[in-house]
C-alpha positions in Angstrom: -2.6 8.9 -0.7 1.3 8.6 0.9 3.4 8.1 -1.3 7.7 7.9 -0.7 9.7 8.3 -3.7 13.3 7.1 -4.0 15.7 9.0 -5.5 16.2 6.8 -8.8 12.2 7.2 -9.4 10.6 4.0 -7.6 7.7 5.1 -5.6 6.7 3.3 -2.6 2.6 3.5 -1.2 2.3 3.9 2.6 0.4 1.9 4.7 -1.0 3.4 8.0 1.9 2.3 9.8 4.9 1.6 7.2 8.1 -0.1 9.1 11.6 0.4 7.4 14.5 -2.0 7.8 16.4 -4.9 6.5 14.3 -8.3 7.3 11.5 -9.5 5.0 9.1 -8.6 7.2 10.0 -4.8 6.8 7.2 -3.0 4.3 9.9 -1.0 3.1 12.7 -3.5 2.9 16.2 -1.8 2.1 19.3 -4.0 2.2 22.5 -3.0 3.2 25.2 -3.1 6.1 24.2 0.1 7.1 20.3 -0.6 7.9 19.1 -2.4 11.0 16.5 -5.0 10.9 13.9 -2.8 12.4 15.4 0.8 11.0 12.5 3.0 11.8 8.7 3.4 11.7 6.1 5.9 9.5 2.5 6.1 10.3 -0.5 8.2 9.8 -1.6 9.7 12.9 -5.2 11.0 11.9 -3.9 14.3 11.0 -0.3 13.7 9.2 2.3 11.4 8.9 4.7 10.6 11.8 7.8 8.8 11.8 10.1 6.9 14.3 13.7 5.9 14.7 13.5 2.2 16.4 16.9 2.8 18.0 18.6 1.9 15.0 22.7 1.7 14.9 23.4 4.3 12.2 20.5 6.3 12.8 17.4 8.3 10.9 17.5 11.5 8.6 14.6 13.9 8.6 16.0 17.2 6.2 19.4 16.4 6.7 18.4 16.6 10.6 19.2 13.3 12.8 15.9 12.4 14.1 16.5 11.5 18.3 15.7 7.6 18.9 12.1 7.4 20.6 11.3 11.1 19.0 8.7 11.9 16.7 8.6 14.1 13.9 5.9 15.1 11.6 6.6 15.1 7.6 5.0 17.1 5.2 5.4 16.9 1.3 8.8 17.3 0.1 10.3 16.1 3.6 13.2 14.1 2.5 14.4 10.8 4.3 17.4 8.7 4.6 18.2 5.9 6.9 21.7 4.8 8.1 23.4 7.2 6.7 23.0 11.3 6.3 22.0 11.0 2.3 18.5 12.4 1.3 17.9 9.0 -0.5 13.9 9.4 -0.3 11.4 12.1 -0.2 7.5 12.3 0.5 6.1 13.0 -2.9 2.5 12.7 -1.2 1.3 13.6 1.8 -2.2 12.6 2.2 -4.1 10.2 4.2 -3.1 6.5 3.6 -6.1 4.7 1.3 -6.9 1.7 -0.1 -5.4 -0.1 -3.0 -4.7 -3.7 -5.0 -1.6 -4.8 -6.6 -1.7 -7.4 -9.1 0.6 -10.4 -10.1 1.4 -8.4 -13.1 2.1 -5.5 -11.3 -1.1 -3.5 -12.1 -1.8 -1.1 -9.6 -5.3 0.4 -8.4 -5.9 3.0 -6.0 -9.6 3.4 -4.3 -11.2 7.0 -4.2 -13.3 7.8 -1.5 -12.6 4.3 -0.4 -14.5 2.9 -3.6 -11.9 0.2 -5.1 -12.7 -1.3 -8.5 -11.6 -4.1 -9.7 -10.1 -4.6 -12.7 -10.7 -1.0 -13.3 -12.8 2.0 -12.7 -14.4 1.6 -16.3 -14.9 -2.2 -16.1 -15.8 -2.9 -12.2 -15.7 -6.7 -12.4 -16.1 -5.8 -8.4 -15.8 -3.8 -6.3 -14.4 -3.2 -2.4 -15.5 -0.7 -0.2 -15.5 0.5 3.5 -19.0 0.3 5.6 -19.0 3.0 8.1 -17.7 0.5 10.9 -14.8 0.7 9.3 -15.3 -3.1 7.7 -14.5 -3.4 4.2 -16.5 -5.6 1.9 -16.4 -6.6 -1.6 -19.6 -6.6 -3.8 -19.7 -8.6 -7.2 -21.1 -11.3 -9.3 -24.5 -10.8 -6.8 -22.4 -11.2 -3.7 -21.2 -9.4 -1.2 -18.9 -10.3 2.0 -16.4 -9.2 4.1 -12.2 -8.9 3.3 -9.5 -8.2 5.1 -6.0 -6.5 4.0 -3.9 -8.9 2.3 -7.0 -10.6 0.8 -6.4 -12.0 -2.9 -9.2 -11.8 -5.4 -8.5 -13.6 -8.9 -10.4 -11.9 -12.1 -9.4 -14.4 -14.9 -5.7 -14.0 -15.3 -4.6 -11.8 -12.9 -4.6 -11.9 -8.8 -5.1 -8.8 -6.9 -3.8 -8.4 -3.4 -5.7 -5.8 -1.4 -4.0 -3.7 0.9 -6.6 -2.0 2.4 -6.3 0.7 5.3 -7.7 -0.1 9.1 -8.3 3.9 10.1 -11.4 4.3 10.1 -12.8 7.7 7.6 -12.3 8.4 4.5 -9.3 8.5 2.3 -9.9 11.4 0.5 -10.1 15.2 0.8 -13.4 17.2 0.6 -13.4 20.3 -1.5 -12.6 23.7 0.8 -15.1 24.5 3.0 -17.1 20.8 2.7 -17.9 18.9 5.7 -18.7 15.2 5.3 -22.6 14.5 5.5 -24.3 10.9 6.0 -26.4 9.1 3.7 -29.2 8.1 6.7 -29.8 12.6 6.8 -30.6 12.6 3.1 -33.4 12.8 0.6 -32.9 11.7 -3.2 -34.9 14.3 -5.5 -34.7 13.0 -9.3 -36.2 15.4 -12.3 -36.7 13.7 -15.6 -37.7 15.1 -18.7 -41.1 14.2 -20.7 -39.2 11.8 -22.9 -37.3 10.2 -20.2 -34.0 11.2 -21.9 -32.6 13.5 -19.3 -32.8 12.8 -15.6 -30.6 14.9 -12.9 -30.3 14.9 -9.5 -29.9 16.8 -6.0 -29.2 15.3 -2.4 -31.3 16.9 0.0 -30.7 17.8 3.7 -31.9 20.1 6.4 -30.1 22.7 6.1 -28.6 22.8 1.9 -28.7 21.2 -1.3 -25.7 19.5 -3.0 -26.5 19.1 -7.2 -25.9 15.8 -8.7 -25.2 17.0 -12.2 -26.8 14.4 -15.0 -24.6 11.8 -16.1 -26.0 8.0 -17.6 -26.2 6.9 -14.4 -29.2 8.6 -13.4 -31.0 6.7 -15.5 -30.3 3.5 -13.5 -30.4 5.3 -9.8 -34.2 6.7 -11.0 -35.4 3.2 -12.3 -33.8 1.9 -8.1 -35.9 4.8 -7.1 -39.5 4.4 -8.4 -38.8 0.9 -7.4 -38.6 1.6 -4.4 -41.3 4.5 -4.2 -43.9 1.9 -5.5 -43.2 -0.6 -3.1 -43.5 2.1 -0.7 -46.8 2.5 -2.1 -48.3 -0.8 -1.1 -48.9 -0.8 3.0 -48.9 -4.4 2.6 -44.8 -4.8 1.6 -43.0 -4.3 4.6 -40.1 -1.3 4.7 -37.3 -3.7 4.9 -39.1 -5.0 1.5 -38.9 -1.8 -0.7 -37.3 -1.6 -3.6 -35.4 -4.9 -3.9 -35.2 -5.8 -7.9 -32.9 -8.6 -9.6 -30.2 -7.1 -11.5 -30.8 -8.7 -14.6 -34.0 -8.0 -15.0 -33.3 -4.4 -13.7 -30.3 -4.7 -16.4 -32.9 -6.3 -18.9 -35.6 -3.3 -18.7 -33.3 -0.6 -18.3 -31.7 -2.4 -22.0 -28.3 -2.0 -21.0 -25.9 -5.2 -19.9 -25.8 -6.1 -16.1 -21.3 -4.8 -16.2 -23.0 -1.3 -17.4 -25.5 -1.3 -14.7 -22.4 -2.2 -12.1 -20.6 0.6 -13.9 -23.5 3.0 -12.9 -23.8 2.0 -9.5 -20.2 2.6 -8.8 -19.9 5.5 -11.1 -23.2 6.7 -8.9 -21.6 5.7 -5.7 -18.3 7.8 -6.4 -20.6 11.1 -7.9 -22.3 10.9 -4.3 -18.8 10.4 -2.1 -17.5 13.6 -4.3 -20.7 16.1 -3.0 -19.4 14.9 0.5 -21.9 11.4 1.9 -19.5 9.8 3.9 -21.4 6.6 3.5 -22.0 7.2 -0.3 -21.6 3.4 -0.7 -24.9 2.6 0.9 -26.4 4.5 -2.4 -27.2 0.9 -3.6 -27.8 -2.1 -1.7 -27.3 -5.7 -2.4 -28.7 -8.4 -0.8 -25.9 -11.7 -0.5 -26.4 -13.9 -2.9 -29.8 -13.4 -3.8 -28.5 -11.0 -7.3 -31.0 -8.4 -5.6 -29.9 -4.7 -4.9 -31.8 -1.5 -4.2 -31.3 2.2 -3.8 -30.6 2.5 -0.1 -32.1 6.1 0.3 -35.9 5.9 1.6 -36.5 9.6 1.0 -37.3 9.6 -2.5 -38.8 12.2 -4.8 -39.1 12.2 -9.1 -40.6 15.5 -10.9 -41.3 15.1 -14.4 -40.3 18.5 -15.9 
């Protein structure tokens, strides 16, 4: 995620287009005689970050280098920065894609991975906010789901969180070497469980290779979504768009663990999928607004007792 560090430590979070200057509405505000209202622009171009002098009166410093007003010049990791005057004040400390985050009135901070963002925490995730493949985000929590926008505030008891949430469209997040993102809709969900129930792992399935979903506790939840949804499938009288669809607190109830640890899973389920490479590793789980329902969103569906 871009970061800019300041000289004295602070560390500022980029947004996909971050303007620098001297009036409030600057996302990097810096006062000073020597700054112009609109100083210059930083953005993420799809492939690296980019930045701008907006013809500003004392001029912008890439590497001790006067940057050309109207020019463009890429910055990598370690670039340093200074505006209005020819002191390396500021340095990229990161140089990855912008992603999503939320800031609390307390000054929490919580960065999303693989654009999944939980809320309060990745551990406790009261909610949590992530990107459809449109490129809409929505939040998902107490049964409900709907749409936010950047800047959105979402209260949990004592604390507001402000998203700031990226409009690029993709992913936030680097594969591993040699990974190519996959989709959700070109997979099959193969679950193998032991005789006692006790062990269950996983694999996503495609066409053309196999990605291991090593066992964790929440394959426990994902296969109870999944023969769900495989009995259903069962019955030619339940239509498709009815498979699978279970209340979480009975889901929570049977499965004898409370409805925040069955949210854990599914996030905790969600993220283990975006890490093998799914793109669309949200759609995992469905919820239906409103209604507490939710479902494993895969159709393909396989479980081997071993």
């Amino acid at each position: 995620m871009g970061r800019l560090r300041h000289r004295d430590g602070r560390e500022v979070f980029l947004r996909a287009r971050h303007v620098v200057g001297r009036t409030d509405s600057c996302d990097l505000q810096i006062d000073g005689a020597h700054i112009s209202a609109l100083h210059a622009t930083i953005w993420w171009s799809g492939e690296a970050w980019m930045v701008r002098d907006l013809g500003s009166r004392n001029g912008t410093w890439i590497d001790m280098t006067p940057l050309e007003a109207g020019l463009s010049r890429s910055l990598q990791t370690g670039s340093s920065l200074s505006f209005g005057r020819n002191e390396p004040e500021w340095h990229i400390s990161d140089a990855g894609p912008p992603g999503a985050r939320a800031v609390s009135n307390h000054g929490a901070e919580v960065e999303a991975t693989f654009d999944l963002l939980a809320l309060p925490n990745d551990e406790e995730p009261r909610v949590t906010i992530y990107r459809l493949p449109s490129g809409t985000w929505v939040l998902e929590g107490d049964g409900d789901i709907r749409r936010v926008v950047d800047g959105d505030t979402i209260t949990l008891e004592d604390a507001a969180w402000e998203l700031k949430l990226t409009a690029d469209a993709g992913t936030s997040e680097t594969l591993p070497s040699g990974a190519r993102a996959r989709s959700l809709s070109e997979s099959a969900l193969h679950y193998r469980v032991s005789l006692d129930e006790e062990h269950v792992d996983a694999e996503v399935r495609f066409r053309d290779a196999v990605s291991p979903l090593h066992a964790r506790a929440h394959h426990i939840t994902l296969l109870y979504l999944a023969r769900a949804r495989i009995e259903d499938a069962k019955n030619p009288e339940i239509p498709t768009s009815s498979h699978g669809w279970v209340y979480g607190d009975i889901a929570a109830r049977e499965l004898d663990i409370a409805e925040a640890k069955l949210n854990l899973h599914v996030f905790k389920a969600r993220r283990q999928l975006a890490e093998a490479g799914i793109e669309d590793a949200a759609g995992l789980v469905e919820r239906r607004a409103g209604s507490g329902q939710l479902r494993i969103g895969v159709a393909a569906l396989s479980v081997e007792q071993v």
